[in-house]
Each structure stands twice: as structure tokens, then as C-alpha cells.
Predicted model as a PDB file, atoms N, CA, C, CB and O in Angstrom, pLDDT in the B-factor column:
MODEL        1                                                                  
ATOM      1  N   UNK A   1     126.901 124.030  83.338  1.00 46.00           N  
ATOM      2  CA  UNK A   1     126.048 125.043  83.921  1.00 46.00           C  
ATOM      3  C   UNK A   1     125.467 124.523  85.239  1.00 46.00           C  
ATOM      4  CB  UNK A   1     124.923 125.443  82.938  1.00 46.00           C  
ATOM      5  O   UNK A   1     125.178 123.329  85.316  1.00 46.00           O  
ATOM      6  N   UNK A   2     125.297 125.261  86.178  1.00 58.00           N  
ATOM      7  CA  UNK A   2     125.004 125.001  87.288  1.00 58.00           C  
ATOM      8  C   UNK A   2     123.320 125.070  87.564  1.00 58.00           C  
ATOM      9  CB  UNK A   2     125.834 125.859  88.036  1.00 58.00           C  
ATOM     10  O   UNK A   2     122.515 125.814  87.004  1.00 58.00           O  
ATOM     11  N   UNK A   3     123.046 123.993  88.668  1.00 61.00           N  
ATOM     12  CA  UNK A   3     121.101 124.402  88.581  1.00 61.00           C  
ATOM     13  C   UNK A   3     120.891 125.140  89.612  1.00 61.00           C  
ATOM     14  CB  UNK A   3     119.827 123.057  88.761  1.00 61.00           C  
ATOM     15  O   UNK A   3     121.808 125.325  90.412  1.00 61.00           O  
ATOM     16  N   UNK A   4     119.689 125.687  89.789  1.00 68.00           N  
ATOM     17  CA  UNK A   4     119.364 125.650  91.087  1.00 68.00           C  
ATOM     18  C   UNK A   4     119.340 125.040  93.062  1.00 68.00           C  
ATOM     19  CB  UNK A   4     118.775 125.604  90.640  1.00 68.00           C  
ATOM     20  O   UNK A   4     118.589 124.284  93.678  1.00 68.00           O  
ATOM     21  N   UNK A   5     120.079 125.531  93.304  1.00 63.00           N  
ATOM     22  CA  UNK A   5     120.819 124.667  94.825  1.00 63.00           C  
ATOM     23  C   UNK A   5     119.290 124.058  95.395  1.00 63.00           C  
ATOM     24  CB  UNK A   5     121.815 126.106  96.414  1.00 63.00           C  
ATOM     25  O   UNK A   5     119.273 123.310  96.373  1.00 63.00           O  
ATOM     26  N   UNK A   6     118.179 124.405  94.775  1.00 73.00           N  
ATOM     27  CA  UNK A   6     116.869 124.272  95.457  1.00 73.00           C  
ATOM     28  C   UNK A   6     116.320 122.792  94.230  1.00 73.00           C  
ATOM     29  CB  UNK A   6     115.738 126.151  95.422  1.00 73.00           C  
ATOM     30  O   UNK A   6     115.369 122.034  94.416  1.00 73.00           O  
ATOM     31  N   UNK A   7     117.200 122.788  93.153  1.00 86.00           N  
ATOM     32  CA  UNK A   7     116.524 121.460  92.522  1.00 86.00           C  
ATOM     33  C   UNK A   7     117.143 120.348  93.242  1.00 86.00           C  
ATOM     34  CB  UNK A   7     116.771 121.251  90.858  1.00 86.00           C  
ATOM     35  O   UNK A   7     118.208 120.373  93.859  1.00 86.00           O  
ATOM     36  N   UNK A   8     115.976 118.933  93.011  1.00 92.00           N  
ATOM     37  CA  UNK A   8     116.459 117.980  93.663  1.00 92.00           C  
ATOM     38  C   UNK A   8     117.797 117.346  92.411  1.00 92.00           C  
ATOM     39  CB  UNK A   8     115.074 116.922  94.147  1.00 92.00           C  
ATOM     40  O   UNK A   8     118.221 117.832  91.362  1.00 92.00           O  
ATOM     41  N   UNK A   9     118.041 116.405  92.967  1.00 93.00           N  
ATOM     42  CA  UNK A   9     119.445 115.276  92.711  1.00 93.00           C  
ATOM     43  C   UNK A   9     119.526 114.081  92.855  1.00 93.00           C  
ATOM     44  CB  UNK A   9     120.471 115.410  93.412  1.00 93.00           C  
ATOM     45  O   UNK A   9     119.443 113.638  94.000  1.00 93.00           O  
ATOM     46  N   UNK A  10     119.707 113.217  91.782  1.00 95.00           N  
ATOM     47  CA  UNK A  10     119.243 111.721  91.634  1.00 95.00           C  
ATOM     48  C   UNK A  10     120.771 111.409  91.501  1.00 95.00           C  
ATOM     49  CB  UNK A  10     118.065 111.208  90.206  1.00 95.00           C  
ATOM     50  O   UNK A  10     121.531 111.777  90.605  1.00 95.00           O  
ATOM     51  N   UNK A  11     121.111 110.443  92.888  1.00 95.00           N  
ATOM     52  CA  UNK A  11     122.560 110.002  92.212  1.00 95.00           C  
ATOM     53  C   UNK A  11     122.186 108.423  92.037  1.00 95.00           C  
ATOM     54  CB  UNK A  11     124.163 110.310  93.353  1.00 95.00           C  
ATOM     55  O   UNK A  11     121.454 107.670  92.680  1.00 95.00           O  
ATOM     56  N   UNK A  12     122.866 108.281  91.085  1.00 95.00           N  
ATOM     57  CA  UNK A  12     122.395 106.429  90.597  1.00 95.00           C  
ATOM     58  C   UNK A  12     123.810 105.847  90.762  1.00 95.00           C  
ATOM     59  CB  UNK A  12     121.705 106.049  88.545  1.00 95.00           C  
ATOM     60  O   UNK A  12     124.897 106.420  90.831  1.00 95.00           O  
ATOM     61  N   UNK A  13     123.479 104.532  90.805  1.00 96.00           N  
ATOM     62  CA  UNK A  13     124.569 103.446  90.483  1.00 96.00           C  
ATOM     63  C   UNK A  13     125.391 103.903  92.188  1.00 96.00           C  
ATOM     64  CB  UNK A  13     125.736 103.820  88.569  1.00 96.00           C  
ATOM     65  O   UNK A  13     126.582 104.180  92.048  1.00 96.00           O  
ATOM     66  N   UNK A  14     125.123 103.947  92.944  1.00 97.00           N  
ATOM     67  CA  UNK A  14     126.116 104.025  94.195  1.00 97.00           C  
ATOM     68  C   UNK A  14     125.180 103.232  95.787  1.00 97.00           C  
ATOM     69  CB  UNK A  14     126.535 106.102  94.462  1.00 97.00           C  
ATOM     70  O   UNK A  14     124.021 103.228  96.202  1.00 97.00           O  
ATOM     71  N   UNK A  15     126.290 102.751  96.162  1.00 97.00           N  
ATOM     72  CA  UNK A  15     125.645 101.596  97.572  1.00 97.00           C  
ATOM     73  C   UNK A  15     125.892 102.960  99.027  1.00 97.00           C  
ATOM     74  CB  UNK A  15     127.245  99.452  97.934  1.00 97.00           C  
ATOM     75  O   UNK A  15     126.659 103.846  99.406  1.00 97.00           O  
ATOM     76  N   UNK A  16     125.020 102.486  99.254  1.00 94.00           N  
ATOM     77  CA  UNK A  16     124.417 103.081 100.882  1.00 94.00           C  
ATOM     78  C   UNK A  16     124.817 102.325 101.848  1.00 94.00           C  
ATOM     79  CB  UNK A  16     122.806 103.109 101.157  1.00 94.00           C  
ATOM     80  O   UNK A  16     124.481 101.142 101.795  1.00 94.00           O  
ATOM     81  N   UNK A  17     125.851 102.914 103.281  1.00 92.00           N  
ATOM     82  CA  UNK A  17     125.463 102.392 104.627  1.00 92.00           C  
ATOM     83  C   UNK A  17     124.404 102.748 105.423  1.00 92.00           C  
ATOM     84  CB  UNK A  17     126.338 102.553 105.364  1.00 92.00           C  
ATOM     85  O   UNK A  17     124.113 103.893 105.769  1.00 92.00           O  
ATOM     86  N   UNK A  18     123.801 101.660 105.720  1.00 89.00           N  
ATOM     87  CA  UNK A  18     122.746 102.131 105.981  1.00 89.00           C  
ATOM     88  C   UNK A  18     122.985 102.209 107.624  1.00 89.00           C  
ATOM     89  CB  UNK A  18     121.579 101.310 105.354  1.00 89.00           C  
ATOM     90  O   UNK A  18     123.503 101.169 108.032  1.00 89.00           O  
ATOM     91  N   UNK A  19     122.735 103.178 108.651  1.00 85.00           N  
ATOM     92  CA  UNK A  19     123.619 102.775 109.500  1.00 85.00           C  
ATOM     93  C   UNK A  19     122.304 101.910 110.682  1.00 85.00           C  
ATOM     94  CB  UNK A  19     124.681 104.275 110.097  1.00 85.00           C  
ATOM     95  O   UNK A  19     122.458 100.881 111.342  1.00 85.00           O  
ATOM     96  N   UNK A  20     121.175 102.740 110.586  1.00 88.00           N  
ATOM     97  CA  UNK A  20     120.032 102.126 111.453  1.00 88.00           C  
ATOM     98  C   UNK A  20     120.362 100.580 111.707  1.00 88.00           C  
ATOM     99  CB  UNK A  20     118.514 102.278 110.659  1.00 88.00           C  
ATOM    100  O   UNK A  20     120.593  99.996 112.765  1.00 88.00           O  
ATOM    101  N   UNK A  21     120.303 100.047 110.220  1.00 90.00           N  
ATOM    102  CA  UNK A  21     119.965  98.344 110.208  1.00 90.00           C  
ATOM    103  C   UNK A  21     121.497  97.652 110.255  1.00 90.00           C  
ATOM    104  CB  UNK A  21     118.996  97.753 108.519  1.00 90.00           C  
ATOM    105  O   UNK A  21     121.629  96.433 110.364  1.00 90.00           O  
ATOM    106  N   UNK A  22     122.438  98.411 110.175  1.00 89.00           N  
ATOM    107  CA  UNK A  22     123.754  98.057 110.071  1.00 89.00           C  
ATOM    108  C   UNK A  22     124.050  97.220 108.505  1.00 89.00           C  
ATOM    109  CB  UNK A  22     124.069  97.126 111.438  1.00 89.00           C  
ATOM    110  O   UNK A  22     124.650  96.162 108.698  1.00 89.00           O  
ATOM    111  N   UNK A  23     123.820  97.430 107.386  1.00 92.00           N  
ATOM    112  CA  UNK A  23     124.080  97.201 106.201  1.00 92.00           C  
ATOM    113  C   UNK A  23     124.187  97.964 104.987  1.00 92.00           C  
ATOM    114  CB  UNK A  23     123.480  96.548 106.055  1.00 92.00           C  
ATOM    115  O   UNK A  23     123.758  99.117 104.934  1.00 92.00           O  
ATOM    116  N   UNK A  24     124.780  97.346 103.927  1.00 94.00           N  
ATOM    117  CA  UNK A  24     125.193  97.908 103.098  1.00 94.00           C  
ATOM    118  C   UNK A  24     124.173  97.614 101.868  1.00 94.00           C  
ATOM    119  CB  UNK A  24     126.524  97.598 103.029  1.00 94.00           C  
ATOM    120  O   UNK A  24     123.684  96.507 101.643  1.00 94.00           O  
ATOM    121  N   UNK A  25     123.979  98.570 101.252  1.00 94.00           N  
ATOM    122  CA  UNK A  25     122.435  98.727  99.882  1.00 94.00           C  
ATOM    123  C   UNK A  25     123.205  98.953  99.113  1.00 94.00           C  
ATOM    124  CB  UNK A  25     121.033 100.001  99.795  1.00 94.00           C  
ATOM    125  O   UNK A  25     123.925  99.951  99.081  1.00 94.00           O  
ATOM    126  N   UNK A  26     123.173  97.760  98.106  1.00 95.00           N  
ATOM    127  CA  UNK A  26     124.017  97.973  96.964  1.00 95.00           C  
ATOM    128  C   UNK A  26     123.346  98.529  95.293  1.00 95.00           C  
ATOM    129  CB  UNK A  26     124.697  96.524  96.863  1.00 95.00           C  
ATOM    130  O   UNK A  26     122.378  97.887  94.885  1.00 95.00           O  
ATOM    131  N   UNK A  27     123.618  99.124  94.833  1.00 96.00           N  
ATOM    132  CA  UNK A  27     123.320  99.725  93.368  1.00 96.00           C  
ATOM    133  C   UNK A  27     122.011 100.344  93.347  1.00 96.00           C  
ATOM    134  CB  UNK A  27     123.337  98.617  92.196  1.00 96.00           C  
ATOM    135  O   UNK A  27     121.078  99.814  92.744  1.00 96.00           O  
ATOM    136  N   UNK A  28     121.858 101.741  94.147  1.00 96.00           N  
ATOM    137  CA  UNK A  28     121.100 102.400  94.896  1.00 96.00           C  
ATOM    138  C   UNK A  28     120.601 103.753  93.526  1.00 96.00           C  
ATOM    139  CB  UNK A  28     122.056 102.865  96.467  1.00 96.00           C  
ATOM    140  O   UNK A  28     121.014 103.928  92.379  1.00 96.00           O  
ATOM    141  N   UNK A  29     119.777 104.327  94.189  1.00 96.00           N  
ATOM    142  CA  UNK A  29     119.342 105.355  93.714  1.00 96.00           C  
ATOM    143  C   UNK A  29     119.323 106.515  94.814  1.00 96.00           C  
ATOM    144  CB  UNK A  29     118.124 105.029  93.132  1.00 96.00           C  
ATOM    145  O   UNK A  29     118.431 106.141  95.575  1.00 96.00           O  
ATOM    146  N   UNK A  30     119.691 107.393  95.175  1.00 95.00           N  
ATOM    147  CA  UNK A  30     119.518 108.644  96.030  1.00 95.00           C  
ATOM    148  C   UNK A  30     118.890 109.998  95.845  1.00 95.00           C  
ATOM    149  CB  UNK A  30     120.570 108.954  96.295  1.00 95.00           C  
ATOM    150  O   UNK A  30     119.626 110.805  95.278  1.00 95.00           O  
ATOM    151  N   UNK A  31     117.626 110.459  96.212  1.00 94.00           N  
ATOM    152  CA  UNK A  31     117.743 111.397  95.631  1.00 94.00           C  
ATOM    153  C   UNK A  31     117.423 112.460  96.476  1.00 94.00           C  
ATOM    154  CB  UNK A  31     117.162 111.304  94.598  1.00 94.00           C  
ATOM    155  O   UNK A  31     116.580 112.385  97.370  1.00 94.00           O  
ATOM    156  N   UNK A  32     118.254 113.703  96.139  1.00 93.00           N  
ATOM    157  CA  UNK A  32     118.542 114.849  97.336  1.00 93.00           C  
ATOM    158  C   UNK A  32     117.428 116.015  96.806  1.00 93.00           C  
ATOM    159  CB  UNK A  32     120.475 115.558  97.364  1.00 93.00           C  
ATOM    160  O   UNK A  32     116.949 116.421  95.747  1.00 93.00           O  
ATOM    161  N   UNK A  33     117.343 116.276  98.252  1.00 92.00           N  
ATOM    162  CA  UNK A  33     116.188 117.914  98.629  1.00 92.00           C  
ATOM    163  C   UNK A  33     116.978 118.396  98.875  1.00 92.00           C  
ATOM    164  CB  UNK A  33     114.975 118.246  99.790  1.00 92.00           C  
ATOM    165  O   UNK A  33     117.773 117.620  99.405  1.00 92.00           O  
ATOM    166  N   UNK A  34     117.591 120.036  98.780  1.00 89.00           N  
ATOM    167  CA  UNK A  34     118.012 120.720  99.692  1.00 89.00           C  
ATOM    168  C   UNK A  34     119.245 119.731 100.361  1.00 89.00           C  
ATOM    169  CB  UNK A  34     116.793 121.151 100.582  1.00 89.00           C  
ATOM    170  O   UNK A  34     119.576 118.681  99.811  1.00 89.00           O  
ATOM    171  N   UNK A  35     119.634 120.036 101.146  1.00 85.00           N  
ATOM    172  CA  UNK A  35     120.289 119.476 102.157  1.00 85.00           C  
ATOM    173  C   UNK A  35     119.825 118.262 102.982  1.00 85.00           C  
ATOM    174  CB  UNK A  35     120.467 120.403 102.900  1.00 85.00           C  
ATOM    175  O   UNK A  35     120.098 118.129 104.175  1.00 85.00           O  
ATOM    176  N   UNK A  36     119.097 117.378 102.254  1.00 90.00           N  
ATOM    177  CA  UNK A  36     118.071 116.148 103.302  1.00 90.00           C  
ATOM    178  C   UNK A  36     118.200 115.167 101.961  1.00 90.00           C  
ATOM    179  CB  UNK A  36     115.858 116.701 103.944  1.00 90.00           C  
ATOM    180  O   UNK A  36     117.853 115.548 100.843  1.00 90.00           O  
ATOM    181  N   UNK A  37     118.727 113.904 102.227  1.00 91.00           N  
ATOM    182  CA  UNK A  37     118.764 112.667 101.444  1.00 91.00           C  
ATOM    183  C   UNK A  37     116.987 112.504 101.576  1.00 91.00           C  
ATOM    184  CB  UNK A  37     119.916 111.244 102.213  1.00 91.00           C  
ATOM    185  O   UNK A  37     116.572 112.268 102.711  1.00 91.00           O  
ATOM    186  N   UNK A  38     116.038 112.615 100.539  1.00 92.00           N  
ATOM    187  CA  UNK A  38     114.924 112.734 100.437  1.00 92.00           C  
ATOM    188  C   UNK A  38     114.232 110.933 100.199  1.00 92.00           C  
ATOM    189  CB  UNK A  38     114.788 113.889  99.292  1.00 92.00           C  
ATOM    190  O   UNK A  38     113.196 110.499 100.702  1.00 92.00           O  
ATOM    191  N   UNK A  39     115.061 110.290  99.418  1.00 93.00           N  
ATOM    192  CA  UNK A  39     114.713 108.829  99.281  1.00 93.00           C  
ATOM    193  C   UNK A  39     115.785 108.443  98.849  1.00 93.00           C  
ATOM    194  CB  UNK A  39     113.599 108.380  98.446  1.00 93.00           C  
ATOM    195  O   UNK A  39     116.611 109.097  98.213  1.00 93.00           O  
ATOM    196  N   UNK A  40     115.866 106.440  99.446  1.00 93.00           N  
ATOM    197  CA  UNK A  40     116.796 106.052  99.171  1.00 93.00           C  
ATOM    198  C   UNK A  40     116.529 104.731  98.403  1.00 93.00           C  
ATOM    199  CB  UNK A  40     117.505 106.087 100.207  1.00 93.00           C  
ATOM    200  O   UNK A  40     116.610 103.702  99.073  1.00 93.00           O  
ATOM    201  N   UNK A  41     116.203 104.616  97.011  1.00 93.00           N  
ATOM    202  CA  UNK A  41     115.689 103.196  96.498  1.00 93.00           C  
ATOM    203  C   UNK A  41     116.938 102.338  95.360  1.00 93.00           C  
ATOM    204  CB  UNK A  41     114.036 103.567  95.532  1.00 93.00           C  
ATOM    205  O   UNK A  41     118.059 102.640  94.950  1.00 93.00           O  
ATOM    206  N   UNK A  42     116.289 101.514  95.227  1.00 93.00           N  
ATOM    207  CA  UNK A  42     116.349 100.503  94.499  1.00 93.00           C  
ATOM    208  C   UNK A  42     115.654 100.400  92.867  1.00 93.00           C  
ATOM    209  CB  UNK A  42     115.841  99.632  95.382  1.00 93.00           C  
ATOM    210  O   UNK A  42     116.063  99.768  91.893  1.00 93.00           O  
ATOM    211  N   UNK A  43     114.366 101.350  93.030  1.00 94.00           N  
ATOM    212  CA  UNK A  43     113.926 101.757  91.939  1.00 94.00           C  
ATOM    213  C   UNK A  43     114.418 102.602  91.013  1.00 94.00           C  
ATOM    214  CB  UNK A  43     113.095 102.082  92.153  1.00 94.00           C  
ATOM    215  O   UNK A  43     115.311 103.348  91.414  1.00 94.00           O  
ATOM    216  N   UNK A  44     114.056 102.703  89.780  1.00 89.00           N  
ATOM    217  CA  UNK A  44     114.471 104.090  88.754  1.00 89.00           C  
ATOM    218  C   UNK A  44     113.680 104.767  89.469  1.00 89.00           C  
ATOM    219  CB  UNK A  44     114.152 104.211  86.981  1.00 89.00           C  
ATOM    220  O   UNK A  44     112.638 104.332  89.959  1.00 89.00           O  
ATOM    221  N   UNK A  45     114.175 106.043  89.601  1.00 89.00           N  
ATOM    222  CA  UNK A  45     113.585 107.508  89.719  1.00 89.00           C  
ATOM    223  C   UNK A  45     113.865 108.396  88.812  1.00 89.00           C  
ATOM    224  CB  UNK A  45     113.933 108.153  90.821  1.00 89.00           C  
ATOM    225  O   UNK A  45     114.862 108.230  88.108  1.00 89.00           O  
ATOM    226  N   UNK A  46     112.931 109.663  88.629  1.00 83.00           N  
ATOM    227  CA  UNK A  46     113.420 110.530  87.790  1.00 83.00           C  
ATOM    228  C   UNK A  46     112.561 112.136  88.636  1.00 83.00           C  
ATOM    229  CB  UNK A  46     112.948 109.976  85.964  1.00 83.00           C  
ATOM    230  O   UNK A  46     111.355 112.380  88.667  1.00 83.00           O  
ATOM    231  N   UNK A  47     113.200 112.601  88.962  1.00 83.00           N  
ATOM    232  CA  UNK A  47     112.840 114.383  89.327  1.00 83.00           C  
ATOM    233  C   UNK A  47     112.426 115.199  88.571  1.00 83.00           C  
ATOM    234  CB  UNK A  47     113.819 115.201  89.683  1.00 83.00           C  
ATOM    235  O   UNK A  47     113.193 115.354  87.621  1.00 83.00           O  
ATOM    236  N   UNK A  48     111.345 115.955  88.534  1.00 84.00           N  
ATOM    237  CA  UNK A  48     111.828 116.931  87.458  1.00 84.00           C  
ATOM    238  C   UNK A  48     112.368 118.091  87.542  1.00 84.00           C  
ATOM    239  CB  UNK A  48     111.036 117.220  86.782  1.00 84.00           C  
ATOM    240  O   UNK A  48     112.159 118.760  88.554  1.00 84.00           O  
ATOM    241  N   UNK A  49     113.117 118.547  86.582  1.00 84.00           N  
ATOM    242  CA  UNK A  49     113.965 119.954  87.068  1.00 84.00           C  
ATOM    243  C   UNK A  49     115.416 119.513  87.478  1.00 84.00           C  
ATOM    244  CB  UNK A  49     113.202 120.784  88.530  1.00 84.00           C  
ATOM    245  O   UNK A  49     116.449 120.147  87.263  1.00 84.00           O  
ATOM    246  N   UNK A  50     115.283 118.240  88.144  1.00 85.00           N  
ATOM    247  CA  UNK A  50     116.577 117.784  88.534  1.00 85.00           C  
ATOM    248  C   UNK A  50     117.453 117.468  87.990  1.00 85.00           C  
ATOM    249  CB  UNK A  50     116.622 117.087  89.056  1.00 85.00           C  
ATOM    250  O   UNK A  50     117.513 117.236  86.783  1.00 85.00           O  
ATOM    251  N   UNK A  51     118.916 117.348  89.341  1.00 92.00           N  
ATOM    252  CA  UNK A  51     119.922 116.949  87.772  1.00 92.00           C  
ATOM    253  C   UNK A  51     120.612 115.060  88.514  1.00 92.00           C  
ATOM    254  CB  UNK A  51     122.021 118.809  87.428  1.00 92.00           C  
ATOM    255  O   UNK A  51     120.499 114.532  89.620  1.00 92.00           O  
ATOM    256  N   UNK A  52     121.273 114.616  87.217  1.00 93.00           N  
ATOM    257  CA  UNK A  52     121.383 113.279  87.613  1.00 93.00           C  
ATOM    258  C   UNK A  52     122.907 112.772  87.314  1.00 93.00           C  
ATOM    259  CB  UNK A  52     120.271 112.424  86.843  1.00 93.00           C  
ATOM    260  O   UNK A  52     123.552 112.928  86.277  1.00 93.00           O  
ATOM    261  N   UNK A  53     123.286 112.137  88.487  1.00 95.00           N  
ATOM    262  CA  UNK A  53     124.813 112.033  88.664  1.00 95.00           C  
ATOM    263  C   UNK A  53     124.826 110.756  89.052  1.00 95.00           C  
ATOM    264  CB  UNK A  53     125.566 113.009  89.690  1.00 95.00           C  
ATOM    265  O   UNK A  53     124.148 110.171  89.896  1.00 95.00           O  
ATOM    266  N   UNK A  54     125.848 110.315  88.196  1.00 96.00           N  
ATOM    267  CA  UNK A  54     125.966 108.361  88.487  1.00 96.00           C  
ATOM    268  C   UNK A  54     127.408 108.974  89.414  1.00 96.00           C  
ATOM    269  CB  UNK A  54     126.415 106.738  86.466  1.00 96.00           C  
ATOM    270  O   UNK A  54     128.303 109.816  89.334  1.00 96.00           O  
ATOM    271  N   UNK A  55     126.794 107.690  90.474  1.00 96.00           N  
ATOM    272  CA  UNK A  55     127.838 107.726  91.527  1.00 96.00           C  
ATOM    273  C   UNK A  55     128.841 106.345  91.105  1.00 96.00           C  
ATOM    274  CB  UNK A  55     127.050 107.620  93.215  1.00 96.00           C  
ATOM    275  O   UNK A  55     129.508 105.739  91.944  1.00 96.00           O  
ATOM    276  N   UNK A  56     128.807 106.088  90.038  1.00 97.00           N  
ATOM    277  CA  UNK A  56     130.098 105.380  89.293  1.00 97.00           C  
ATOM    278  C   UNK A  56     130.225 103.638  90.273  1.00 97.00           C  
ATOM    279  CB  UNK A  56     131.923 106.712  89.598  1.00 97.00           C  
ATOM    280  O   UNK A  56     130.864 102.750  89.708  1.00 97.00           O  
ATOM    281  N   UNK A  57     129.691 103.379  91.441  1.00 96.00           N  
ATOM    282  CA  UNK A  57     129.073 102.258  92.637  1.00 96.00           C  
ATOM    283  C   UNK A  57     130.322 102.870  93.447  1.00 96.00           C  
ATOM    284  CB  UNK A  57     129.004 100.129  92.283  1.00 96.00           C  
ATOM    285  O   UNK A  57     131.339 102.187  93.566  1.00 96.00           O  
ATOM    286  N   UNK A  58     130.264 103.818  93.857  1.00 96.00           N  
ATOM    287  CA  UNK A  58     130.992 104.607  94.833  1.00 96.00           C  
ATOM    288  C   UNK A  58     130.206 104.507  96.314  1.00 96.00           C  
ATOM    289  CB  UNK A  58     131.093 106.184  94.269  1.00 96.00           C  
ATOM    290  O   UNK A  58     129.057 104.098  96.151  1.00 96.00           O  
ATOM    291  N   UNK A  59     130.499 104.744  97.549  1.00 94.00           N  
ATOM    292  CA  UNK A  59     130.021 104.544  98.810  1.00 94.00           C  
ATOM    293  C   UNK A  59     129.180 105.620  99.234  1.00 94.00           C  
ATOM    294  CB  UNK A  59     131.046 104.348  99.694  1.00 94.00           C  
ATOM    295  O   UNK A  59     129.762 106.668  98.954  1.00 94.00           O  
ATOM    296  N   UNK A  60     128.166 105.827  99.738  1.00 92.00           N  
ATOM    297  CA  UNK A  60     128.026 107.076  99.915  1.00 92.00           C  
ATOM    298  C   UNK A  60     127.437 106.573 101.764  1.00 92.00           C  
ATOM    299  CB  UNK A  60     126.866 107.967  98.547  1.00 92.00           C  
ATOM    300  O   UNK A  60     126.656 105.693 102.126  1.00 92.00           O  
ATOM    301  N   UNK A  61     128.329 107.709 102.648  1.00 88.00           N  
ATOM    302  CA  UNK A  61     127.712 107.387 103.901  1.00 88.00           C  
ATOM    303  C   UNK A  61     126.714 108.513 104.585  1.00 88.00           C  
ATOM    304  CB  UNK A  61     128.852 107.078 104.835  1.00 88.00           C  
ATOM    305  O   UNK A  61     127.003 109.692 104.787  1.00 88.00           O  
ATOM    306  N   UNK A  62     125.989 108.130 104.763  1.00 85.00           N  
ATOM    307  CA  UNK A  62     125.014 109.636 105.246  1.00 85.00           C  
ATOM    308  C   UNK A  62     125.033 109.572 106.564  1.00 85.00           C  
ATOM    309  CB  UNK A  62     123.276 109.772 104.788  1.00 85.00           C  
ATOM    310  O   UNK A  62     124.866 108.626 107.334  1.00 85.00           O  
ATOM    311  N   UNK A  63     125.316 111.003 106.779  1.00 76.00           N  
ATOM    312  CA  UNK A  63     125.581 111.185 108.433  1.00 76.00           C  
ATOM    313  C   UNK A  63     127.163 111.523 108.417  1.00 76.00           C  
ATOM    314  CB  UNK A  63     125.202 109.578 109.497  1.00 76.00           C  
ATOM    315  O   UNK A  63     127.534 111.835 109.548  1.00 76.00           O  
ATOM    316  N   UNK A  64     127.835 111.539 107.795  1.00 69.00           N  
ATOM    317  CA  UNK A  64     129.053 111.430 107.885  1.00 69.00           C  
ATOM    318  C   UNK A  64     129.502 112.518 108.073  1.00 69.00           C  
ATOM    319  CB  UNK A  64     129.571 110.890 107.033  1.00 69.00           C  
ATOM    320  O   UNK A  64     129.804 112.804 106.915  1.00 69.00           O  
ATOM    321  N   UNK A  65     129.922 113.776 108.948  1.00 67.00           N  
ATOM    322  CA  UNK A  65     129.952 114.514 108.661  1.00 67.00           C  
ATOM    323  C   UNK A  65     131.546 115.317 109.260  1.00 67.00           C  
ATOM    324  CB  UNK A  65     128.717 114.776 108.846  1.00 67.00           C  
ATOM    325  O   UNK A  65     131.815 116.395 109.789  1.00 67.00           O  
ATOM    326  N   UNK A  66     132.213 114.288 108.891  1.00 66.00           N  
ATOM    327  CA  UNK A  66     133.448 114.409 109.573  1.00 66.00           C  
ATOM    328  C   UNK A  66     134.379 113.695 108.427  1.00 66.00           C  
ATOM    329  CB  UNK A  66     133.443 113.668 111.160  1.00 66.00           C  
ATOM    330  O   UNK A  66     134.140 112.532 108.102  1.00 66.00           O  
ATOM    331  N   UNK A  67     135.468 114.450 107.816  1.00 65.00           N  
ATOM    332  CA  UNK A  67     135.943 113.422 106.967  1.00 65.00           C  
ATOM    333  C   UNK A  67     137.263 112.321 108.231  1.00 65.00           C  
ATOM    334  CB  UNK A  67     136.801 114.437 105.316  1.00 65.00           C  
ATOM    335  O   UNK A  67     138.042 111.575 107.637  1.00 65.00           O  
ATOM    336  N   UNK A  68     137.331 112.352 109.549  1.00 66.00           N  
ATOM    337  CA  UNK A  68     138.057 111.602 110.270  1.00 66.00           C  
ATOM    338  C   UNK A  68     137.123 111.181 111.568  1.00 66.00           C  
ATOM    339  CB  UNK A  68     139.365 112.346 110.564  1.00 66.00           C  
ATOM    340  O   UNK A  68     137.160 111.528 112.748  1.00 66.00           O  
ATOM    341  N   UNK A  69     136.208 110.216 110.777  1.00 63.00           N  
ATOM    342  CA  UNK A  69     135.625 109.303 111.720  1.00 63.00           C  
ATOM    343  C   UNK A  69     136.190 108.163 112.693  1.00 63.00           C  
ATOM    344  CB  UNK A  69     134.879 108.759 111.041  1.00 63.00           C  
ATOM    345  O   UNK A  69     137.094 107.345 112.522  1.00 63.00           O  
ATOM    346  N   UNK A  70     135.525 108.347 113.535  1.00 66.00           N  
ATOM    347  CA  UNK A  70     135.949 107.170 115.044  1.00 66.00           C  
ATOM    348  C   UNK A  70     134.561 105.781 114.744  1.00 66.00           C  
ATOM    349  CB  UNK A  70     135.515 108.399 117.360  1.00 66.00           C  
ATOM    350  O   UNK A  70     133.452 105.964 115.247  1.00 66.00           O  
ATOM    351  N   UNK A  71     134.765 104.847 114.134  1.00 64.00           N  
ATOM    352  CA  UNK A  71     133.371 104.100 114.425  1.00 64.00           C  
ATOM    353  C   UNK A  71     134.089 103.139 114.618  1.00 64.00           C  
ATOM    354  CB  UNK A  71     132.112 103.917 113.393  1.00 64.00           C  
ATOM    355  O   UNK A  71     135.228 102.817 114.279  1.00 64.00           O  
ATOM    356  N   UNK A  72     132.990 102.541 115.430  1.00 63.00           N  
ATOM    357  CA  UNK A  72     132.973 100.994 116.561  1.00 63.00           C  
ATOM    358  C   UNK A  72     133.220 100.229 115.196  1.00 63.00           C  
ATOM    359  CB  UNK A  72     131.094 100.380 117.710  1.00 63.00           C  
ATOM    360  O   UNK A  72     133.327  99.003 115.186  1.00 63.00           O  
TER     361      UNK A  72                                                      
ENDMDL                                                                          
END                                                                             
């Protein structure tokens, strides 16, 4: 069943580029607003209302918004 496109989204277990600092955050927590990566920790989180998806330690790049990127 599907939630609300307006609840937030906790994805666990997945590493972040981070691109500001130029590194990689490994075994992350993410959790999504709307369309806006809302926080990006290291801590347990929990939302309420939300739903929660292990990112299995899959990559996740934010900003990416091209699946045929050019990077330096």
C-alpha cells in the first residue's frame, strides 16, 4: 500500500556522497520531506507516519539529477 507522497522517509543502512566536503558517509540514515533530503545522520531516526526503507549499503548521490553524469 502506498503512503502519502507528503509523509516523510527514513532510508537506513545506505552511504552518502557527500559532495560539499568531498567524501563518502558510510552506513547512513536519510530521511526525506517532500522532495528535500531533510537530514542526513549517523543516528537511529524514526518519523512518524513515515515509511522506512533499508537502502541494503547502496550509494545514494544527492544532486544527481542526471542518470549520465560528467564529474571531474
Amino acid at each position: 500500500m502506498q503512503g502519502d507522497p507528503a509523509d516523510p522517509i527514513v532510508i537506513t543502512n545506505v552511504n552518502v556522497i557527500d559532495r560539499l566536503n568531498e567524501a563518502l558517509i558510510e552506513n547512513t540514515n536519510a530521511v526525506i520531506e517532500g522532495k528535500l533530503i531533510a537530514q542526513i545522520t549517523i543516528k537511529d531516526v524514526a518519523v512518524a507516519g513515515g515509511r522506512v526503507i533499508d537502502g541494503g549499503g547502496r550509494t545514494m548521490d544527492p544532486g544527481l539529477a542526471d542518470a549520465h553524469p560528467h564529474r571531474n
